[in-house]
C-alpha positions in Angstrom: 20.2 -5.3 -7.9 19.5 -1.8 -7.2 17.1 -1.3 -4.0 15.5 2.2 -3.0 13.8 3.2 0.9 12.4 5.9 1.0 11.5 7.9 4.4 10.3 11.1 5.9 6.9 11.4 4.7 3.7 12.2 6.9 1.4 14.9 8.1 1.9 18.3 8.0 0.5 21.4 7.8 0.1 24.0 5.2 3.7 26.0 5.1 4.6 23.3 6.9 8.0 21.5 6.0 9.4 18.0 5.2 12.4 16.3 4.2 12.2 12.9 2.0 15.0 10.9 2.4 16.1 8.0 -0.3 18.7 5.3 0.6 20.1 3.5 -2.4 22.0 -0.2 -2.3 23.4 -2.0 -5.0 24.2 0.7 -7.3 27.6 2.8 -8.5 25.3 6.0 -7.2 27.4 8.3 -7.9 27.0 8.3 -12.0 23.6 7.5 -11.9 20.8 10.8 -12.3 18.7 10.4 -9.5 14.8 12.0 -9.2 11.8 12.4 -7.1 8.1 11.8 -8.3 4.7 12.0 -6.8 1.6 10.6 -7.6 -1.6 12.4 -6.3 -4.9 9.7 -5.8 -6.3 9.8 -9.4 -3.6 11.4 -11.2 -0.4 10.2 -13.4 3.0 10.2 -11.7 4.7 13.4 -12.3 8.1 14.2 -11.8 8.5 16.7 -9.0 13.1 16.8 -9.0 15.9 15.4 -10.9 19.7 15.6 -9.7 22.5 14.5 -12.4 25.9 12.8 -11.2 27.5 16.4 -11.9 24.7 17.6 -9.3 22.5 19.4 -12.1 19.2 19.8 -11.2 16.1 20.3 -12.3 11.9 21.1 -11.4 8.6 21.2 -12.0 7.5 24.2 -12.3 4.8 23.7 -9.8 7.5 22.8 -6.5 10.2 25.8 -7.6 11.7 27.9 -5.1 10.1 25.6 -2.4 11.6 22.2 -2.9 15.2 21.4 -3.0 16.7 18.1 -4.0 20.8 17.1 -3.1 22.4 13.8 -2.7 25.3 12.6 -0.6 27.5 10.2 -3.0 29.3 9.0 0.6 26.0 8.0 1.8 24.0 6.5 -1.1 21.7 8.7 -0.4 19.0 11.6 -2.5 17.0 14.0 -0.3 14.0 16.2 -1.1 13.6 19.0 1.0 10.2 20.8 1.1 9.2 24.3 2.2 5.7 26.0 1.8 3.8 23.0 1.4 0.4 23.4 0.1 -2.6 21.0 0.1 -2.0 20.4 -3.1 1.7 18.5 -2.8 -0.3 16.0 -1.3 0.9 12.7 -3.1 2.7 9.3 -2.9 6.1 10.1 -3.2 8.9 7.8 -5.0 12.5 7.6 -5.7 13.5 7.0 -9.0 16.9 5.5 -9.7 18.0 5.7 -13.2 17.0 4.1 -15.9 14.4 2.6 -14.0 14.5 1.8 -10.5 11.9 3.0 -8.0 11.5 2.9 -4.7 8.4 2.0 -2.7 7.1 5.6 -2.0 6.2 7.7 1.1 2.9 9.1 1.4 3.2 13.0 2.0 -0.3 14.5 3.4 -0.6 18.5 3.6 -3.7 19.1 5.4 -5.0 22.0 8.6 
């Protein structure tokens, strides 16, 4: 049974920076895509980053060139790093495990 934590959200400021961290148990992780999405109060989940097992990634358009997502295969574990946050990346965000495993979510608050 696949199981996702995820960590590292909170309050920052604008520009500020965070990294999201996602552990993964019960999974060959290595071969599975793994992605971040965020859901903003009243809004649809959206996905922010996917990584492939050949480390192929890809973004919204809305987070490029500020957000960066890696893994460590060793570890069991996908990152999200973000840079230049804006008020606007404010959101719940969750792990996604593929095909459909997700993670409880971290609440991520850009605010002065």
């Amino acid at each position: 049974q696949v199981q996702l934590v995820e960590s590292g959200g909170g309050l920052v400021q604008p520009g500020g920076s965070l990294r999201l961290s996602c552990a993964a148990s019960g999974s060959i992780f290595s071969i599975y895509t793994m992605g971040w999405y965020r859901q903003a109060p009243g809004k649809q989940r959206e996905l922010v980053a996917t990584i492939t097992s050949g480390r192929n990634t890809n973004y919204a358009d809305s987070v490029k060139g500020r957000f960066t997502i890696f893994r460590d295969n060793a570890k069991k574990m996908v990152y999200l790093q973000m840079n230049s946050l804006k008020p606007e990346d404010t959101a719940v965000y969750y792990c996604k495990h593929w095909p459909d495993h997700w993670g409880q979510g971290t609440q991520v608050t850009v605010s002065s």
